[in-house]
N, C-alpha and C positions, 0 to 999 in steps of 0.2 A: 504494500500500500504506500503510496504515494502520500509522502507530509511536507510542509512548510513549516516551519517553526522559527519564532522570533523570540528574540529576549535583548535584556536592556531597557532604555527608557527609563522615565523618572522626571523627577524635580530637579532644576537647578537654577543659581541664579543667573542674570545676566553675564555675559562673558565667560561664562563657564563651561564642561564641556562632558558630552555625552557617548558613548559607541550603542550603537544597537548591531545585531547581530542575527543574520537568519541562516537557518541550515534546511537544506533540502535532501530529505532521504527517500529510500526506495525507487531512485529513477536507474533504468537499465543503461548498460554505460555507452551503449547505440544511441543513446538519448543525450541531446544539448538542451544547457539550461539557460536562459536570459533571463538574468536579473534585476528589478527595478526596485525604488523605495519613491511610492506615491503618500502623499499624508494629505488630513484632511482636519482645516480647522473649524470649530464651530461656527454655522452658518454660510461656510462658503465654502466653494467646489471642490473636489481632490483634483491636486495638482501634483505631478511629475517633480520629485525633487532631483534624485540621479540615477543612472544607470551602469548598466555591466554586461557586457557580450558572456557568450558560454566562452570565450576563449580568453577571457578575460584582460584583453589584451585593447579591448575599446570602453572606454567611459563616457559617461556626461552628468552634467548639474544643468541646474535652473541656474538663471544670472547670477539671482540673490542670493545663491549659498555656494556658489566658485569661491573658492581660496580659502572655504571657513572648513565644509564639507569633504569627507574625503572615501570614494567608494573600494573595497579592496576584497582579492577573491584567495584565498587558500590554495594553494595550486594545488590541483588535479583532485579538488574536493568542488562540490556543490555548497559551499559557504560563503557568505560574501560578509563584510562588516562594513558600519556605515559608521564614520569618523567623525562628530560634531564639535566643533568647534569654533571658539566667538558666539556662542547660544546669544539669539536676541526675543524680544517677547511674539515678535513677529513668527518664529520656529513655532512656537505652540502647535500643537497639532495632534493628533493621530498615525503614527506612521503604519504604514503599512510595506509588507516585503512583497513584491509576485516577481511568481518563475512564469515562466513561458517555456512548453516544451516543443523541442524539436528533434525528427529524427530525416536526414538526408535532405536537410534543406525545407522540411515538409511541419507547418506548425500542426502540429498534435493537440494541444491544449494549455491553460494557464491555471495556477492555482493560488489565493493566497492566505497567506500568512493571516493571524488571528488579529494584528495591530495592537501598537503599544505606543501607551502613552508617553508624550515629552511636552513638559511643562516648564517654559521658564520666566522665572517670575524673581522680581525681588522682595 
């Protein structure tokens, strides 16, 4: 069986700094994973914060969190960790992990992660 699993998250204050962390078990290793971390703050949209190829070897951020944020993948594990730093109140949110699966080019399906919370506040 196929699982997402996230951990991490919390409280902190402004300028401070967080890792979240999602692991993806049970995928067959014919299977690629693409991984993103979308979050979603009260009253308004989920948005795309950054990403990660199965090959781990392509990234991205949203504007507002390049150079604070930092995505990274466990080589030759389906793990990815997501690096926060400079937390501002504007971070609040709900994060969420999803995988995207793919086998020969071909997308399969997506799943995600349960979300955790990051609050930063002073």
């Amino acid at each position: 069986q196929v699982q997402v699993v996230e951990s991490g998250g919390g409280s902190v204050q402004p300028g401070g700094s967080l890792r979240l962390s999602c692991a993806v078990s049970g995928v067959s290793s014919s299977t690629t994973v693409d991984m993103s971390w979308p979050r979603q703050a009260p009253g308004k949209e989920r948005e795309l914060v950054a990403s990660n190829s199965s090959s781990g070897g392509s990234t991205s951020y949203k504007d507002s969190v390049r150079g604070r944020f930092t995505v990274t993948r466990e080589n030759g594990k389906n793990t990815v960790h997501l690096q926060m730093n400079n937390l501002k109140a504007d971070d609040t949110a709900v994060y969420y992990c999803n995988a995207v699966f793919s086998r020969i080019g071909v997308r399969m399906g997506e799943l995600w992660g349960q979300g955790t919370q990051v609050t930063v506040s002073s």
